[in-house]
C-alpha positions as CSV (number, residue, x, y, z in Angstrom):
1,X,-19.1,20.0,17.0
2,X,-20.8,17.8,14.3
3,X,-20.5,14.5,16.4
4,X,-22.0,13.1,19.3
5,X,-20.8,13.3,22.9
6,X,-20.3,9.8,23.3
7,X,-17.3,9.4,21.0
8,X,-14.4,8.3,22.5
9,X,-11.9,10.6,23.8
10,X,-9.2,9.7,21.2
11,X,-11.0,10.0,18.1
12,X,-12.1,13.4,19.2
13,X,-8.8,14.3,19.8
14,X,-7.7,12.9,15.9
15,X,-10.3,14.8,14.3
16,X,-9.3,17.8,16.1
17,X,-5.8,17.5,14.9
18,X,-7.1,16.3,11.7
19,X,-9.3,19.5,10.6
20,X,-6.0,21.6,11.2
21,X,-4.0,19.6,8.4
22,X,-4.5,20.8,4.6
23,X,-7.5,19.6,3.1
24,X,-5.6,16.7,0.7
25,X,-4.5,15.6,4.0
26,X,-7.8,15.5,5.1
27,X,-9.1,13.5,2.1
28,X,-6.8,10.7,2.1
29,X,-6.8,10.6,6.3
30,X,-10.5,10.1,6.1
31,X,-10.3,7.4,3.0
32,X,-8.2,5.3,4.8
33,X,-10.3,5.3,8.1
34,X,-13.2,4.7,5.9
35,X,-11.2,1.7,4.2
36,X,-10.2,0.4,7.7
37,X,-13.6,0.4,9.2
38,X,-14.7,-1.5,5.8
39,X,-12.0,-3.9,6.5
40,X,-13.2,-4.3,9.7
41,X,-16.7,-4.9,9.2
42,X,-15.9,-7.8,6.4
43,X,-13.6,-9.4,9.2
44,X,-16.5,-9.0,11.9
45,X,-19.0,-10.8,8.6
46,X,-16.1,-13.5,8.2
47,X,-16.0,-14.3,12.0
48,X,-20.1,-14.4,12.5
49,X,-20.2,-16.9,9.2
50,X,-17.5,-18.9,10.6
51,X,-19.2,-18.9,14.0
52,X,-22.5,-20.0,12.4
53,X,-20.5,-22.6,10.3
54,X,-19.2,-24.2,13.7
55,X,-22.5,-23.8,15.6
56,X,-23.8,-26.2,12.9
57,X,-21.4,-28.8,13.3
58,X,-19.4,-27.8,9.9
59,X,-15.7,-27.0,11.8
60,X,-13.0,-29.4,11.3
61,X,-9.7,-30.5,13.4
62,X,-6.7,-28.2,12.5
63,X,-3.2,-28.9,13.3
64,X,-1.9,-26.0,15.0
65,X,1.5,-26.5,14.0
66,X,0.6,-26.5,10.4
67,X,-1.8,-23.4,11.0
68,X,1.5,-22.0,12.4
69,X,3.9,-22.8,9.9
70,X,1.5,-21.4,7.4
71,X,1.6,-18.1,8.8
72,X,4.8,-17.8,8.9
73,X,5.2,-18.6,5.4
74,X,2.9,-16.4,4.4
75,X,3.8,-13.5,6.7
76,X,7.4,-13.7,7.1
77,X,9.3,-10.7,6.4
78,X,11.8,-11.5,3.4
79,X,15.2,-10.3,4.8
């Protein structure tokens, strides 16, 4: 195998099952995983500048019930 032992137990498993799928499936299965792990690593960038910011005195009071209510707008499903 091309990757490392250390890789955890279910990714082995999904690229296992992976390389038997056509390679189109293949393509766009590994774009997305690519796409997630860039998602995540501008998330993990957000979180360290927002830690930073707060470290340095720069955070300000939030009402959690507006924080709340703003997600919820935001998120909520449209029935």
């Amino acid at each position: 195998m091309w990757y490392t032992a250390a890789m955890v137990k279910t990714l082995e498993i999904a690229i296992s099952r992976v390389s038997s799928l056509p390679e189109a499936a293949q393509e766009q299965l590994g774009r997305e995983i690519l796409e997630r792990i860039e998602t995540l690593a501008q998330l993990r960038a957000e979180i360290e500048i927002g830690i930073r910011e707060l470290d340095a005195g720069m955070g300000e009071k939030l009402d959690i019930e507006d924080v709340i209510r703003e997600a919820r707008a935001e998120h909520a499903r449209k029935a």
